[in-house]
N, CA, C and O of each residue as an XYZ file, in Angstrom:
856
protein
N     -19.559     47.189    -20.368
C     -19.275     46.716    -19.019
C     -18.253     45.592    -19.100
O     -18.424     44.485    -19.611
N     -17.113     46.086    -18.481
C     -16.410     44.780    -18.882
C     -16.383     43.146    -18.417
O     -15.748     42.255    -18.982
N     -17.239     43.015    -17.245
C     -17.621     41.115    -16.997
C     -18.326     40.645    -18.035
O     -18.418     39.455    -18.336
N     -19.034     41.923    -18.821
C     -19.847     40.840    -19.848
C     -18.868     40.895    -21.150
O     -19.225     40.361    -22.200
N     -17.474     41.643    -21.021
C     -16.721     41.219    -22.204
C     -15.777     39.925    -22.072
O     -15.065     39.267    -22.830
N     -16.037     39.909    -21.108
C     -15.017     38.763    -20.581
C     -16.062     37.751    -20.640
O     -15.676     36.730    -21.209
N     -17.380     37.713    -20.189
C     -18.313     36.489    -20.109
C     -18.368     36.103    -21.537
O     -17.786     35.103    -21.957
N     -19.097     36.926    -22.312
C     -19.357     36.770    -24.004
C     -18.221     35.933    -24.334
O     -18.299     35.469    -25.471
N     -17.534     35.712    -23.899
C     -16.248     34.629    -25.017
C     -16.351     33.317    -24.610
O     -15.835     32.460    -25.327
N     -16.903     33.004    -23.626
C     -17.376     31.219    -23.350
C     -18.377     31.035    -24.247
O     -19.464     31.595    -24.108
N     -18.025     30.016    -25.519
C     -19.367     29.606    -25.978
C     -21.115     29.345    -25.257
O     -22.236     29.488    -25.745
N     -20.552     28.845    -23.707
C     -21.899     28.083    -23.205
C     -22.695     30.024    -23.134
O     -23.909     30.016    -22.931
N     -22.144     31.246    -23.265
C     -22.473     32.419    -23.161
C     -23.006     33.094    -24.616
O     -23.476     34.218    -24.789
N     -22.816     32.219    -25.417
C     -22.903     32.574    -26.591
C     -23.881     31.545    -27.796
O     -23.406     31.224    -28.886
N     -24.440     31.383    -27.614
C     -25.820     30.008    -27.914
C     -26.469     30.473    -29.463
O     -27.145     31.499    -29.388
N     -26.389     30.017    -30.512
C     -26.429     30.632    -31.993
C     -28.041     29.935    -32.354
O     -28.607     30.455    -33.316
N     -28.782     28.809    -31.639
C     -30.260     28.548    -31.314
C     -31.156     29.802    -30.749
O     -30.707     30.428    -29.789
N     -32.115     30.093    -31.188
C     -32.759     30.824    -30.955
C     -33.598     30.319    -29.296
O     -33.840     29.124    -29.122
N     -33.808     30.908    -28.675
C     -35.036     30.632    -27.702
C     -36.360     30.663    -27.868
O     -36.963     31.612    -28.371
N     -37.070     29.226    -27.291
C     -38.205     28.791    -27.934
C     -39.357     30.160    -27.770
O     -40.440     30.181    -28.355
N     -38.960     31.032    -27.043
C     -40.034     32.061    -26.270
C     -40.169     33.106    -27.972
O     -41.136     33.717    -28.429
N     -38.917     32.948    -28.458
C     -38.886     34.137    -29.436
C     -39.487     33.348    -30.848
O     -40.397     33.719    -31.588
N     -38.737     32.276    -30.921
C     -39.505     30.898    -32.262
C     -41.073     31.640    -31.867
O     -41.445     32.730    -32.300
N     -41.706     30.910    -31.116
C     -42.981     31.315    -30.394
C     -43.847     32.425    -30.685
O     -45.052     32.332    -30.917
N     -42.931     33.841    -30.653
C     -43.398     35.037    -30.482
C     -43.529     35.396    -31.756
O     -44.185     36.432    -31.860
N     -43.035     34.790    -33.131
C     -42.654     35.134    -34.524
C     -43.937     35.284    -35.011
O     -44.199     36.380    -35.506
N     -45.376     33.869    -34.969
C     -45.682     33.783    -35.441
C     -46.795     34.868    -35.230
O     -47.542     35.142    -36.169
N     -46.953     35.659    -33.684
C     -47.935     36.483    -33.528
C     -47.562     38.070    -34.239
O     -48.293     38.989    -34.609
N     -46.329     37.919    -34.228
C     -45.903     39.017    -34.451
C     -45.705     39.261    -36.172
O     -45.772     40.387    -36.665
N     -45.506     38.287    -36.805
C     -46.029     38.241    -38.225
C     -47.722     38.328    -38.500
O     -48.040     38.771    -39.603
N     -48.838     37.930    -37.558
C     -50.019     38.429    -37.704
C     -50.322     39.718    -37.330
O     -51.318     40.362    -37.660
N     -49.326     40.093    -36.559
C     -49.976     41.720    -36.217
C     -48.790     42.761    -37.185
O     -48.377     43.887    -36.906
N     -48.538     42.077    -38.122
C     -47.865     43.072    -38.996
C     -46.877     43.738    -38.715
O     -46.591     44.713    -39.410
N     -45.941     43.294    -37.378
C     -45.196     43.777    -37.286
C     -43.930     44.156    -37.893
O     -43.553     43.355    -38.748
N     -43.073     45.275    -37.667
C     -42.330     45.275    -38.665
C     -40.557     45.490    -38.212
O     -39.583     44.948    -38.735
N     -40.600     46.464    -37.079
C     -39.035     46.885    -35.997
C     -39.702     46.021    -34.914
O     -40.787     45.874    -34.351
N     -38.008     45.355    -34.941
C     -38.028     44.299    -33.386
C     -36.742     44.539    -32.858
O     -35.792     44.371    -33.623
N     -36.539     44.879    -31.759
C     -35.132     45.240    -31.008
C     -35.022     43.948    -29.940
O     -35.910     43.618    -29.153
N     -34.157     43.518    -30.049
C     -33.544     42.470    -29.064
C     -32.641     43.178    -28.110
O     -31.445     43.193    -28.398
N     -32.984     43.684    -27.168
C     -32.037     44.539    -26.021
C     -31.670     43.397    -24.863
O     -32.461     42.758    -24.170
N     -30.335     43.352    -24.878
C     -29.408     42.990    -24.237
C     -29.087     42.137    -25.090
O     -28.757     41.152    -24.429
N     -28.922     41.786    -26.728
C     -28.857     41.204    -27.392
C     -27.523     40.235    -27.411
O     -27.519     39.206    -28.087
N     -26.367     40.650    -26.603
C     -25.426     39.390    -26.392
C     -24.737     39.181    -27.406
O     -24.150     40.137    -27.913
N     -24.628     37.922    -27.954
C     -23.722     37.460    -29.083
C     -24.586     37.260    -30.330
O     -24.142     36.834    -31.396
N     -26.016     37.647    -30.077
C     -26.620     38.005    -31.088
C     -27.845     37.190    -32.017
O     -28.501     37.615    -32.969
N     -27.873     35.561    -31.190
C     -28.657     34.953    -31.964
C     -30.052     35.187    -31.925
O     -30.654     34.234    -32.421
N     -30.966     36.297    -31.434
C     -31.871     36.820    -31.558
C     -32.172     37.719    -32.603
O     -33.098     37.667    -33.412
N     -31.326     38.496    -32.489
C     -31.007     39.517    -33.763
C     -30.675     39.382    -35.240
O     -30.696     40.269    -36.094
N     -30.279     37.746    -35.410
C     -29.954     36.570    -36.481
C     -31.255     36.562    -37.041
O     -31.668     36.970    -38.127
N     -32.017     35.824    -35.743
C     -33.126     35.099    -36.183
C     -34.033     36.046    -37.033
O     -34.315     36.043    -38.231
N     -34.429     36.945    -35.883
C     -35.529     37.789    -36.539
C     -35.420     38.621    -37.899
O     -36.328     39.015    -38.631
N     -33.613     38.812    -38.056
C     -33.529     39.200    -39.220
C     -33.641     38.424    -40.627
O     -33.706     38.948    -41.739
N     -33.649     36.870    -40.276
C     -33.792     35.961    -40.970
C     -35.231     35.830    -41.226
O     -35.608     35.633    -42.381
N     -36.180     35.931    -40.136
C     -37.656     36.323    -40.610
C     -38.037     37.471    -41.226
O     -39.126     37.371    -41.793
N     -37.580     38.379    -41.293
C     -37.635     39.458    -42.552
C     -37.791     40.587    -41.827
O     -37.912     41.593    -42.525
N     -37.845     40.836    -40.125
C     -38.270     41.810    -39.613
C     -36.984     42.751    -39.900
O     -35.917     42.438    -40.428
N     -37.440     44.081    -39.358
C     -36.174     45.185    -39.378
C     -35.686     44.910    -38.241
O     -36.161     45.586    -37.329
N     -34.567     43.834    -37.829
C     -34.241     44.076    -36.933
C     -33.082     45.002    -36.037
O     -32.371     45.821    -36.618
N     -33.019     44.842    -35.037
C     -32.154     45.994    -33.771
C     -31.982     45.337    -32.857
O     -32.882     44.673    -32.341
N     -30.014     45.392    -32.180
C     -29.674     45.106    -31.287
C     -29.188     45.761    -30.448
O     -28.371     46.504    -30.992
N     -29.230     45.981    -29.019
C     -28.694     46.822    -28.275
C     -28.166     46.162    -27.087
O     -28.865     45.442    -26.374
N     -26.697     46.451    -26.832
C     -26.181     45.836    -25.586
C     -24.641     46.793    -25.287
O     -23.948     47.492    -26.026
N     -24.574     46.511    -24.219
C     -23.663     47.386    -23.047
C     -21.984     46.974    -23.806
O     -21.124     47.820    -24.052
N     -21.834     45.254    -24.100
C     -20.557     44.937    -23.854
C     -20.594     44.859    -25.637
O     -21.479     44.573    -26.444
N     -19.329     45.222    -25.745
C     -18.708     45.352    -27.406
C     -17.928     44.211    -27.551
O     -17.133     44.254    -28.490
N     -17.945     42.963    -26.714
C     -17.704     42.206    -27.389
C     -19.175     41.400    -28.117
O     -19.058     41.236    -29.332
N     -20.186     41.018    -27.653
C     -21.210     40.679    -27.549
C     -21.524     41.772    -29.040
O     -21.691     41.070    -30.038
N     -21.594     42.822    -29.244
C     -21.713     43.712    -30.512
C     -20.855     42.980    -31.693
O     -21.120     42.877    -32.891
N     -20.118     42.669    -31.200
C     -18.775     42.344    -32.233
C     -19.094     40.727    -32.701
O     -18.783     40.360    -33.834
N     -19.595     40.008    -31.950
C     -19.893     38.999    -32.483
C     -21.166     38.376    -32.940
O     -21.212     37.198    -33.294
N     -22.437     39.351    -32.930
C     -23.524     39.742    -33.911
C     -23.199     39.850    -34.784
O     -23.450     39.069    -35.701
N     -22.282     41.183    -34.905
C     -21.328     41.557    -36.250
C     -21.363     40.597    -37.065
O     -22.122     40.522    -38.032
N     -20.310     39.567    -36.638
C     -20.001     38.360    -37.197
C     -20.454     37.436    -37.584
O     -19.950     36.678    -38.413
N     -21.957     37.283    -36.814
C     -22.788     35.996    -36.963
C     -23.807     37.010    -38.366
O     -24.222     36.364    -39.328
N     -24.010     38.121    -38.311
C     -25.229     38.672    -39.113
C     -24.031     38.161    -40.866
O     -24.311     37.295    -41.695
N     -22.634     39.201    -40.853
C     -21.951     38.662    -41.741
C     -22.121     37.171    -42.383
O     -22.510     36.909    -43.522
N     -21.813     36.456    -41.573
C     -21.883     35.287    -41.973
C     -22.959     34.472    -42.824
O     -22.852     33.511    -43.586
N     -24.104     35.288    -42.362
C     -25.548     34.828    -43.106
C     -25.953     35.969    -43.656
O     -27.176     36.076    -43.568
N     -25.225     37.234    -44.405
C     -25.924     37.906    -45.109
C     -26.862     39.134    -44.687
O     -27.532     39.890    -45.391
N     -26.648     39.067    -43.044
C     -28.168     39.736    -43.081
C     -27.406     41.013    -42.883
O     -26.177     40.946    -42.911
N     -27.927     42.035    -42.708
C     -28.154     43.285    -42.215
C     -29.260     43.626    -40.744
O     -30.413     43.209    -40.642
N     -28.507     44.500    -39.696
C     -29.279     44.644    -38.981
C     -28.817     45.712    -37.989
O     -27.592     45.822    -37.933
N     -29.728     46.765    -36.957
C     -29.328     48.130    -36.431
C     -28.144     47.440    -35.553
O     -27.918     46.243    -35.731
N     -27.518     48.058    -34.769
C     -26.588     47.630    -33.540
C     -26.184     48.951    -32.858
O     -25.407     49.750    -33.379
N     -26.840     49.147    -31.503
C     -26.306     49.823    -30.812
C     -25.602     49.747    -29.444
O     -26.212     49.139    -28.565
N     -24.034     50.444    -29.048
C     -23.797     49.975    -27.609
C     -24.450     50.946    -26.599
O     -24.383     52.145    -26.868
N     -24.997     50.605    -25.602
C     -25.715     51.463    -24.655
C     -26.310     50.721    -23.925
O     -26.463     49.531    -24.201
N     -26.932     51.482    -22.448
C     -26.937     50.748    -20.739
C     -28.859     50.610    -21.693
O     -29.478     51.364    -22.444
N     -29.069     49.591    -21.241
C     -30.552     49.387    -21.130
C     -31.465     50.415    -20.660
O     -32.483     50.853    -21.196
N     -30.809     50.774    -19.354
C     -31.635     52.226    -18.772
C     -31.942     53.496    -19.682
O     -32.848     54.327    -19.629
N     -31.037     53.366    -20.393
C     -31.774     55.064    -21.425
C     -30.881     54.595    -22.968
O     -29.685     54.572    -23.260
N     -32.142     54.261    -23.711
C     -32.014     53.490    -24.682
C     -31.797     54.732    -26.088
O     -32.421     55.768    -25.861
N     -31.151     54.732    -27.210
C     -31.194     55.761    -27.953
C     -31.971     55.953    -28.623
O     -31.421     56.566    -29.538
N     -33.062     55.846    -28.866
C     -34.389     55.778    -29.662
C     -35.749     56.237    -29.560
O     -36.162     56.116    -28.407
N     -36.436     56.632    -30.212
C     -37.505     57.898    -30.432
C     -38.288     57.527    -29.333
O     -37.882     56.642    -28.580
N     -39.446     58.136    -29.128
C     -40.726     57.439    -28.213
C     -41.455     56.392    -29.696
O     -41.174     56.506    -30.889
N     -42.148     55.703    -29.224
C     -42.649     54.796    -30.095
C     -42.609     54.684    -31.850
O     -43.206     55.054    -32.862
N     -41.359     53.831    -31.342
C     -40.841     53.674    -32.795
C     -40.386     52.025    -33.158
O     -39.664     51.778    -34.124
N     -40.898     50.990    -32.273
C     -40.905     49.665    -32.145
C     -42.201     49.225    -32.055
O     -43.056     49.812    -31.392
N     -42.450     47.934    -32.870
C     -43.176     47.017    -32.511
C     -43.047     45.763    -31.377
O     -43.800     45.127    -30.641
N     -42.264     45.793    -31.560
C     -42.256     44.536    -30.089
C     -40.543     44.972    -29.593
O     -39.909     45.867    -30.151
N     -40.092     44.264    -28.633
C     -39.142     44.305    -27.842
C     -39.134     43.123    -27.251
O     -40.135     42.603    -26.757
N     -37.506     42.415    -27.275
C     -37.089     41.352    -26.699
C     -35.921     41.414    -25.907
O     -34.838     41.891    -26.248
N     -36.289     40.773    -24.564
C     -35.558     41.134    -23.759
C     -35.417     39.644    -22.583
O     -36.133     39.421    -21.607
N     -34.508     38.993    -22.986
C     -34.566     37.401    -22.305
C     -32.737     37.344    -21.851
O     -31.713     37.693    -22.439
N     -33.050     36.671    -20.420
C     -32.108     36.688    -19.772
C     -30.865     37.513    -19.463
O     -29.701     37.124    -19.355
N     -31.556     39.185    -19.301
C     -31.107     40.180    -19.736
C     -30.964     41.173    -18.354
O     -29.904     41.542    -17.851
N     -32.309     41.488    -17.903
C     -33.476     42.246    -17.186
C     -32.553     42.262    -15.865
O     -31.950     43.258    -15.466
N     -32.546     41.366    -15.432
C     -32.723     40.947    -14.081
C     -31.330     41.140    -13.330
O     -31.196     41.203    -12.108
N     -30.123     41.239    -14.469
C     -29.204     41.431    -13.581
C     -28.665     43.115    -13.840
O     -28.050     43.739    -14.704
N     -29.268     43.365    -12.616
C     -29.396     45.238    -12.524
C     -29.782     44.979    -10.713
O     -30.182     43.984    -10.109
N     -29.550     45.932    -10.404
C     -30.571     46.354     -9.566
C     -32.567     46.556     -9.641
O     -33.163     46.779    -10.694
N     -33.149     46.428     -8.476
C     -34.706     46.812     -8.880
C     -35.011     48.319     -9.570
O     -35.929     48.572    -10.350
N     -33.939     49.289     -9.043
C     -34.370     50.494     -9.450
C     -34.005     50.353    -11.178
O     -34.825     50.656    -12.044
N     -32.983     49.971    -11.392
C     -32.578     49.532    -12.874
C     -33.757     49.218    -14.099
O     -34.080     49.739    -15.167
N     -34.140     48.177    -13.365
C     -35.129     47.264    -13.621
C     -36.389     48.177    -14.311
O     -36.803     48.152    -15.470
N     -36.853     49.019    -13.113
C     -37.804     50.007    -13.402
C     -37.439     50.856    -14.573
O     -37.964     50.755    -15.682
N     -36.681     51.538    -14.310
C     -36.196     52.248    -15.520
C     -36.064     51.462    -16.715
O     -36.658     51.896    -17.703
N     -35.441     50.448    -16.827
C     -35.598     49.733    -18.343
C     -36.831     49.395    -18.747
O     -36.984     49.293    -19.964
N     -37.947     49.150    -17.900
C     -39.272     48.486    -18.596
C     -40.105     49.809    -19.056
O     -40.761     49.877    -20.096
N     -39.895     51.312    -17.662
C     -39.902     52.737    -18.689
C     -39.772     52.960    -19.900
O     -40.581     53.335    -20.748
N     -38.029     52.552    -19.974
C     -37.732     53.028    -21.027
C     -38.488     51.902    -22.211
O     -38.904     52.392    -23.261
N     -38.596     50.748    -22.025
C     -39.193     49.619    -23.322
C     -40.803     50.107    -23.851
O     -41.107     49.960    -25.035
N     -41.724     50.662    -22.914
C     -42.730     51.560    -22.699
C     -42.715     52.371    -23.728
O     -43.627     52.350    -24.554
N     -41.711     53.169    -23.818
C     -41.448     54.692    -24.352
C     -41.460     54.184    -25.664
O     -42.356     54.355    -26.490
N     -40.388     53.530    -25.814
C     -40.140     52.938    -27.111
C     -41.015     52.128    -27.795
O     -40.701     51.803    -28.940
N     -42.260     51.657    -27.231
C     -42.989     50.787    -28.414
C     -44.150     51.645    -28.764
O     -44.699     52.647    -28.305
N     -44.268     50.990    -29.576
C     -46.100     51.616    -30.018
C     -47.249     51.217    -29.430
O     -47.361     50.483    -28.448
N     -48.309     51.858    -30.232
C     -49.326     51.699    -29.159
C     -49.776     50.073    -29.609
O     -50.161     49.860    -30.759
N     -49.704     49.184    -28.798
C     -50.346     47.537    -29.049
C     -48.892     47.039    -28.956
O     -48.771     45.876    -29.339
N     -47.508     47.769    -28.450
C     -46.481     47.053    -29.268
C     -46.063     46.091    -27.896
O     -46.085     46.412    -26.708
N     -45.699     44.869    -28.495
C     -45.256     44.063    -27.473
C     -44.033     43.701    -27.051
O     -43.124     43.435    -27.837
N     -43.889     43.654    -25.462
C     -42.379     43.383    -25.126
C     -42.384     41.549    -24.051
O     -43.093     41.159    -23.123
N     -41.372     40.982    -24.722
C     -40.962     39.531    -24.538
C     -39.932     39.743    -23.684
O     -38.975     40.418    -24.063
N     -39.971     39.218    -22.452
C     -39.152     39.170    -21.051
C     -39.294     38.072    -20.047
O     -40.279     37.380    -19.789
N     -38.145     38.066    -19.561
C     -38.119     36.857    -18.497
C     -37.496     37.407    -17.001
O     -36.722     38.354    -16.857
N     -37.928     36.742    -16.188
C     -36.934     37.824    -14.824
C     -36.835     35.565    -14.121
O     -37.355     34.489    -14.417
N     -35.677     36.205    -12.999
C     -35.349     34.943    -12.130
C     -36.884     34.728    -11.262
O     -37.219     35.789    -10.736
N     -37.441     34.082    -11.120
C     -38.342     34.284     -9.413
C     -37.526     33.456     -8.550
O     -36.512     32.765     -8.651
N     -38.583     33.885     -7.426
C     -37.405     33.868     -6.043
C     -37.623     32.353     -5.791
O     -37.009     32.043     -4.770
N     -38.273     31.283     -6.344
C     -38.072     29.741     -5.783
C     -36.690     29.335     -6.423
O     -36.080     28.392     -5.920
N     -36.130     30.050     -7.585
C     -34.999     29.600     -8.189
C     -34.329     28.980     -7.296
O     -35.087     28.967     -6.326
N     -33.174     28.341     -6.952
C     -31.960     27.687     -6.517
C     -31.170     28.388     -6.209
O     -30.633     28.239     -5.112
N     -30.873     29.220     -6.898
C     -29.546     30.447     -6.698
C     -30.349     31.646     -6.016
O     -29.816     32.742     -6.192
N     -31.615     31.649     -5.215
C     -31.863     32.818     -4.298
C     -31.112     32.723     -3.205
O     -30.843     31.662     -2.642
N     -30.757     33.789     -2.876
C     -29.825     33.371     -1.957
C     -28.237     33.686     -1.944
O     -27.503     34.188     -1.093
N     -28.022     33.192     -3.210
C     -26.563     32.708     -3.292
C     -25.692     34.048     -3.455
O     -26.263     34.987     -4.010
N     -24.280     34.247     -2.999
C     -23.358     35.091     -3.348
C     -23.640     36.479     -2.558
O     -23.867     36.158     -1.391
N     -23.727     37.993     -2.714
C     -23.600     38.559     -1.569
C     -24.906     39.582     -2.076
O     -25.206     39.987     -3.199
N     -25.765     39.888     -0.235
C     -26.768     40.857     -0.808
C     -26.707     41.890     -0.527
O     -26.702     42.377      0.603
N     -26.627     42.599     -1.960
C     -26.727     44.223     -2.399
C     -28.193     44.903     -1.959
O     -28.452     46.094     -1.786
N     -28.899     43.950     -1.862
C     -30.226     45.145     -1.288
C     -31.356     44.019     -1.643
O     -31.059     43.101     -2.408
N     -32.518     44.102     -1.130
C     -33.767     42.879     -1.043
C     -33.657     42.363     -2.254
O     -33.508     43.100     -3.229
N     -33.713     41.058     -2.361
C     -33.965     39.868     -3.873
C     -32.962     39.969     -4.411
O     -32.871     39.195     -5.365
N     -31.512     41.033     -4.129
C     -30.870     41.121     -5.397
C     -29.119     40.647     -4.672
O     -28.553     41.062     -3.660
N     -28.735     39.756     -5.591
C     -27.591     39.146     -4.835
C     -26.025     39.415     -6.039
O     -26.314     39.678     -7.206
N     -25.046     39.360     -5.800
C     -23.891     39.590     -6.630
C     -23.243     38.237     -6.566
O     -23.241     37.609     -5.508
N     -22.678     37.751     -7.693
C     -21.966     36.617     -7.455
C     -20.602     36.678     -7.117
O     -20.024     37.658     -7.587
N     -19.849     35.829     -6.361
C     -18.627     36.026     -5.478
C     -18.020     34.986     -6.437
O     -16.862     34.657     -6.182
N     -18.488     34.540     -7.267
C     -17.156     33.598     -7.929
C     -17.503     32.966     -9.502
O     -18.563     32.907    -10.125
N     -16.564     32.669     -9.729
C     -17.144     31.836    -11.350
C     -16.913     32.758    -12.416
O     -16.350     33.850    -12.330
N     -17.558     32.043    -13.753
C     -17.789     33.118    -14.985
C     -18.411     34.417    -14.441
O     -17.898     35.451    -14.869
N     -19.368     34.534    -13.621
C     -20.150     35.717    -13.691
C     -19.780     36.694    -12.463
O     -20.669     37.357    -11.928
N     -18.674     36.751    -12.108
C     -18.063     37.155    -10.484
C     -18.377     38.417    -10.464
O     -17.762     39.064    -11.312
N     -19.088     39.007     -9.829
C     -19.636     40.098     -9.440
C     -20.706     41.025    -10.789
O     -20.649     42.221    -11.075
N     -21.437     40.149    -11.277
C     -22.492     40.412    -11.633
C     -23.923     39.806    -10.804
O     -24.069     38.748    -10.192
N     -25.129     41.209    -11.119
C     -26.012     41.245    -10.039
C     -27.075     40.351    -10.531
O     -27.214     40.357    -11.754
N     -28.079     39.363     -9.657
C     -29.106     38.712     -9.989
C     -30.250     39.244     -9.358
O     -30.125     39.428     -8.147
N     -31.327     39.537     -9.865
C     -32.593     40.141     -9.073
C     -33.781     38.976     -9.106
O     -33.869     38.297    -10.129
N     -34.595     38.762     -8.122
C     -35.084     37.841     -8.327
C     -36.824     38.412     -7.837
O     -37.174     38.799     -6.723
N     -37.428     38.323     -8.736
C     -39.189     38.437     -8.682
C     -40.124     37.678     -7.760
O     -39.684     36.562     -7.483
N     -41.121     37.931     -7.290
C     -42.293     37.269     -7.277
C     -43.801     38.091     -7.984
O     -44.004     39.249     -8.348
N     -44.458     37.147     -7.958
C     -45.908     37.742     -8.885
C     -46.404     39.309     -8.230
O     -46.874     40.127     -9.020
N     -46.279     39.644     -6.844
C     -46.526     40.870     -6.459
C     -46.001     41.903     -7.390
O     -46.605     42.663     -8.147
N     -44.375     41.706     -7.088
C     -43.230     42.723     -8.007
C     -43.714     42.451     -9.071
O     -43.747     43.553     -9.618
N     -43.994     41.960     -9.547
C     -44.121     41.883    -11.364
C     -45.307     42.751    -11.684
O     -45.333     43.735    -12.423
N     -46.688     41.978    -10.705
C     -48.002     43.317    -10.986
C     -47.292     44.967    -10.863
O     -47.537     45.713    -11.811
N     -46.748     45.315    -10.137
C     -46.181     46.599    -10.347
C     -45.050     46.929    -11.362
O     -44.916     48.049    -11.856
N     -44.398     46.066    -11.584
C     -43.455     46.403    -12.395
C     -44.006     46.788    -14.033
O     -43.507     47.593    -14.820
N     -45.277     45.854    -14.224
C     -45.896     46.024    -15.234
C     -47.271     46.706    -15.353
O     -48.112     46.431    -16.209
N     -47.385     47.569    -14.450
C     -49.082     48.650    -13.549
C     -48.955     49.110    -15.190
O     -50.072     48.904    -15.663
N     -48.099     49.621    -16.197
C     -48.318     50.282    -17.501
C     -48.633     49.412    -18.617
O     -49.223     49.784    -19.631
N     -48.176     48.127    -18.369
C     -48.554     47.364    -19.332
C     -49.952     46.350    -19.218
O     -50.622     46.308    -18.187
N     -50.244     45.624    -20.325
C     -51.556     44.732    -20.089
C     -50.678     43.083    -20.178
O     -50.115     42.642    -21.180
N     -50.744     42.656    -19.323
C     -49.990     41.141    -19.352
C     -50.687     40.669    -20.346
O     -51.897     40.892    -20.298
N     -50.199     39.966    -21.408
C     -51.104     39.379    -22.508
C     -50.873     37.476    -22.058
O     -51.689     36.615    -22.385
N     -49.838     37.257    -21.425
C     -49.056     35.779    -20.993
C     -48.608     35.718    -20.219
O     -47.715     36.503    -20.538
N     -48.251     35.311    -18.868
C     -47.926     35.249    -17.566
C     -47.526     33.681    -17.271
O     -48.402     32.817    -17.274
N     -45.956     33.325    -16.980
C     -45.844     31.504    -17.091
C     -44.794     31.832    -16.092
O     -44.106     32.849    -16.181
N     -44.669     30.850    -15.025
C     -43.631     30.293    -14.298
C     -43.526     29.456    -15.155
O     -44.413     28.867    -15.772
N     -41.798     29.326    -15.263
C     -41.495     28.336    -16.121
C     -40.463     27.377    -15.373
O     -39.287     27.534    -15.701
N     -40.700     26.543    -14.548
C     -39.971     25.598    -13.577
C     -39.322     24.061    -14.776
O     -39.905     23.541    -15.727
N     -38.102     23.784    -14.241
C     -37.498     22.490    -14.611
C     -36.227     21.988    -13.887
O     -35.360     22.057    -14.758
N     -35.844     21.673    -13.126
C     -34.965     20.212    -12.184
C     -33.343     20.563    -13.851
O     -33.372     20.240    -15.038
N     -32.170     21.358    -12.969
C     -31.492     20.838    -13.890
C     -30.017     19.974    -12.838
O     -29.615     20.403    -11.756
N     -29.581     18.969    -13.421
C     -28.609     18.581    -12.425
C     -29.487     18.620    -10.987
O     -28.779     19.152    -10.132
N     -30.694     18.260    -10.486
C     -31.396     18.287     -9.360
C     -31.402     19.877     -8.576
O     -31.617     19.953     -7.366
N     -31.159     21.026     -9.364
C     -31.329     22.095     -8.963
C     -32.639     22.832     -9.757
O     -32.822     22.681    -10.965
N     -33.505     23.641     -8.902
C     -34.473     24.106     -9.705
C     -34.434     25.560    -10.445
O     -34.341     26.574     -9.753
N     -34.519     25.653    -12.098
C     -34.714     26.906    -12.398
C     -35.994     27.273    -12.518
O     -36.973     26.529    -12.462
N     -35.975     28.448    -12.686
C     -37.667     29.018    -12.005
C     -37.527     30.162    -12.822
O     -36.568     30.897    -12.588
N     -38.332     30.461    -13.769
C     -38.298     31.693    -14.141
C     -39.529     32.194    -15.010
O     -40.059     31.739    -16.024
N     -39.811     33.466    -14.107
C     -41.239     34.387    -14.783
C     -41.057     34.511    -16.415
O     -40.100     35.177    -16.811
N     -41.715     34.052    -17.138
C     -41.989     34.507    -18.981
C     -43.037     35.365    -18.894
O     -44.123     35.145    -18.357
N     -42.742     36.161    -19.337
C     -43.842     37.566    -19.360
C     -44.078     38.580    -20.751
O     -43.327     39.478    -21.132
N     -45.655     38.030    -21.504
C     -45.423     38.464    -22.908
C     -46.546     39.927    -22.330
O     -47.571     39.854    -21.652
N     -45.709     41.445    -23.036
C     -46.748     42.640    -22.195
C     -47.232     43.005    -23.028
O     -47.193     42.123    -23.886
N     -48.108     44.490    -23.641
C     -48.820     44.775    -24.421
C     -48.788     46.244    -23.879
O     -49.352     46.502    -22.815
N     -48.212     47.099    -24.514
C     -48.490     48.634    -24.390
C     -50.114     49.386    -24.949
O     -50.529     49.786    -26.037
N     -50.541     49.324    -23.911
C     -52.358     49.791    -24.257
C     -52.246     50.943    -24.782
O     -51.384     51.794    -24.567
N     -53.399     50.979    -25.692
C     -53.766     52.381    -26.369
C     -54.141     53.357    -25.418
O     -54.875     53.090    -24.467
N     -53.559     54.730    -25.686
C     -53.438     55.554    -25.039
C     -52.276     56.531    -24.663
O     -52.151     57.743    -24.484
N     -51.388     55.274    -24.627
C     -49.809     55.832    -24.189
C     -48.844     56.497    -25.672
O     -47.920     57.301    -25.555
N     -49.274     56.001    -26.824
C     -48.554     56.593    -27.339
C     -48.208     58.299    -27.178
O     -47.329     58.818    -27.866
């Protein structure tokens, strides 16, 4: 998609720190033996770093080839090895349950709702049975509800800036119980903080694919 080849080249788009949600998620996911971790919408890649630096098999998947290209670069740089595929979130290239967990942060949300659905399908398909998926969506107290032009309920396009006509979707706890009717919420956090006196607001949502579905 090309706004996110053009976005990916601002450093502030490109962050080589891991996010505390995934630090976090390592240590459960080293007790449950996990072993394939896909970072989808993986970006410039410092997810796909990390986990490969914890020893998992890791996998990245994202739309824009620049964001591919500079994983590339960052995995080079430290040695690692790791999968990389380009492709839309919505129909992912990979078996039915053939992942242990799935990470998916600040990724999700800019789609449409029908989008939306289809990607947490498709994250479904793809894990195993117990396998867990790490996600965040906007909720609607954010600051930026509202803002830029609306494409259809909660979901707005931006009219200007780095991100000019990319889509924001924004949650509340209702949408989320349905969005996740297949999964077992294992963690459920509004995560609120004041930046520059504007509020970000955003659902952390750790899921759990129940036995059965494989």
């Amino acid at each position: 998609m090309a706004e996110w080849n053009d976005i990916l080249v601002y450093p502030e788009y490109s962050p080589e720190k891991p996010d505390r949600l995934v630090i976090e998620i390592v240590k459960l996911l080293k007790k449950r033996k996990a072993v394939k971790v896909l970072d989808l919408g993986c970006g410039a890649g410092r997810h796909v770093v990390y986990m490969a630096l914890q020893a998992f098999e890791a996998y990245g998947a994202d739309i824009s080839e620049t964001g591919l290209k500079k994983t590339k670069e960052r995995l080079k740089e430290n040695s690692l090895k790791a999968f990389l595929v380009k492709c839309d979130m919505k129909a992912l290239p990979f078996i039915d349950n053939c992942f242990d967990a799935t990470i998916c942060l600040n990724t999700i949300y800019h789609q449409r709702l029908s989008g939306i659905r289809q990607t947490i399908s498709e994250v479904h398909r793809i894990l195993r049975e117990n396998g867990l998926f790490l996600v965040n969506f906007h909720s609607e107290r954010s600051h930026r509800y509202g803002e830029g032009i609306k494409v259809e309920e909660n979901t707005f396009m931006d009219r200007s800036g780095p991100e000019k006509g990319v889509l924001h979707h924004f949650v509340n706890q209702k949408e989320l119980e349905q969005l996740f009717q297949n999964f077992r919420i294992v963690e459920k956090r509004l995560n609120e903080k004041k930046v520059k006196n504007y509020l970000r607001s955003l659902w952390e949502i750790l899921a759990e694919k129940p036995k059965g579905f494989g």
